[in-house]
Steps between C-alpha positions, in 0.01 A plus 500: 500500500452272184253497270418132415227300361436119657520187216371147541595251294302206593183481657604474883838588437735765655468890425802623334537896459532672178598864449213630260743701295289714228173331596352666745155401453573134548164393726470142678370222254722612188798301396841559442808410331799508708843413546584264750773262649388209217434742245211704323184384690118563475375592872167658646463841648391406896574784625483871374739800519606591800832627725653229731842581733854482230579218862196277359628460065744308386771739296505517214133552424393358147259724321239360273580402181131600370116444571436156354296558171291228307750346328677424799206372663420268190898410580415403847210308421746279218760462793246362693366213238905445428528408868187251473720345190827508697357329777396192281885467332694549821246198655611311188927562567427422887348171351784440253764598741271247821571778750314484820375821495203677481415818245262727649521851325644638211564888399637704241640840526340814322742501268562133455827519609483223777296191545459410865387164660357435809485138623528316885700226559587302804860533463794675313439401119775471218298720253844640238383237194132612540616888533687395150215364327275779614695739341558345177152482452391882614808643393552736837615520850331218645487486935384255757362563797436238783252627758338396764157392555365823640580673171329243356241508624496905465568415134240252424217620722201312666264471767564527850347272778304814592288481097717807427773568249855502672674766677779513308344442141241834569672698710821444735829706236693245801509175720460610847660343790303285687524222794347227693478760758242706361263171469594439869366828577172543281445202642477282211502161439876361513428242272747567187242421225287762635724805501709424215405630154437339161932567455520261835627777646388677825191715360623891452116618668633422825696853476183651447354519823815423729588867602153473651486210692826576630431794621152345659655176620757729709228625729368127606617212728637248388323105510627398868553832649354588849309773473269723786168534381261811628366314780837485658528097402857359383407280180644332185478573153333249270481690133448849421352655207714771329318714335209485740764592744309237760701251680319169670653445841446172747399622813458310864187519654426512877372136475810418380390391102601737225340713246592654145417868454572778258621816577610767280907532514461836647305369787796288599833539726799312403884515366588610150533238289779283396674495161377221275785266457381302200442236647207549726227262496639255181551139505820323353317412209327855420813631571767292268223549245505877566874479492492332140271729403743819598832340335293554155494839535737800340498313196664767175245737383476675161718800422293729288810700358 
């Protein structure tokens, strides 16, 4: 077992473990100065000592340097107006240099050994004579980062179509994976403009509740299947309701006309149901919008180390 302490360096961003060395009193909501792949950073205590399996940490296991003390929270705090300055010079050399690109973050390390820049572009960009100027004016290592518009939008923040802040700027340390399949299944709307987030992207809240409705869409019919209702009557499926587990079914009367009714799904006979194949119940032009929609996807996401 390992003792190890769990560090967050951005808001929503991973959890990296730290080895608390000499501090054992480190509690959740302290910082910390540590050593990391880009050099000395300041992080956030998010989690508090504890033993995890030797299988589960990275070797070797960087101690921390020290508990982060006023000064290097006044540090912090200047790094953090620096970037606000940085941000309005390297808009300036994009100008100069008429790149079509588009700046959307900038950081410094703790220790202001590196300068990183995050920006989105639609294509490869030539940045080496902007990389130049950047460094002769902040006199360090200077990177660029293209990213796509997920991180972006994890970067900047917002509003989701729901009035709440987004997923990934609050909460989500990672981009989950997520498909026009689990619309197909909740039963949304297949309309692209209202499942896809403020990135454009397929909205990450469809993970939420998909493990659910899979596992409740499993035990109904589906739309066309014949099904044997409790009064021994052979009928078809019109909808069904998945989480009121109820399935309407068109039945034929005596009289010969036919009737809609409800039944709960456990009420019914019938055969288990069919894989989805993606397909299902789409029209050529939901689906090559749906198909656009999925190429955009897996775009490069940020790399905290």
């Amino acid at each position: 077992m390992t003792k190890v302490i769990g560090v967050r360096f951005r808001q929503a961003g991973k959890i990296y473990y730290f080895s608390p060395g000499m501090y054992d009193d480190i509690v959740v909501g302290q910082h910390v100065i540590v050593e990391t792949a880009r050099g000395v950073e300041y992080g956030n205590v998010v989690l508090g000592i504890r033993e995890i399996e030797d299988e589960c940490v990275i070797q070797p296991l960087k101690a921390v340097i020290r508990v982060a003390t006023e000064e290097d929270d006044e540090k912090e705090a200047i790094n953090r107006e620096k970037e606000k300055e940085a941000f309005k010079i390297c808009l300036e050399k994009i100008k100069k240099h008429n790149l079509d690109m588009k700046l959307i973050h900038v950081e410094y390390t703790f220790d202001n050994n590196k300068v990183l820049f995050y920006f989105t572009a639609d294509g490869r960009i030539d940045f080496r004579e902007l990389v130049k100027d950047l460094a002769s004016v902040f006199r360090t290592r200077i990177e660029l980062r293209q990213i796509g518009v997920r991180d972006e939008a994890k970067l900047m923040g917002g509003i989701g179509v729901c009035g709440r802040p987004l997923c990934c700027a609050t909460y989500m340390p990672e981009f989950v994976p997520v498909s026009i399949k689990m619309a197909k299944d909740q039963n949304l709307s297949l309309n692209p403009t209202k499942i896809s987030g403020v990135c454009g992207r397929l909205m990450c809240c469809l993970n939420n509740e998909n493990e659910t409705y899979a596992e409740l869409t499993n035990n109904l019919p589906n739309v066309g299947d014949v099904v044997t209702t409790p009064e021994k009557m052979k009928g078809e499926v019109s909808s069904v309701s998945v989480l009121r587990q109820t399935v309407k079914v068109i039945v034929s009367l005596d009289n010969d006309e036919k009737e809609i009714r409800e039944y709960n799904v456990s009420d019914l006979r019938f055969k288990a149901r069919r894989k989805y194949n993606g397909n299902d119940k789409i029209n050529d032009k939901e689906l090559k919008a749906l198909e656009e929609l999925e190429k955009k996807e897996g775009n490069a996401h940020i790399n905290d180390d």
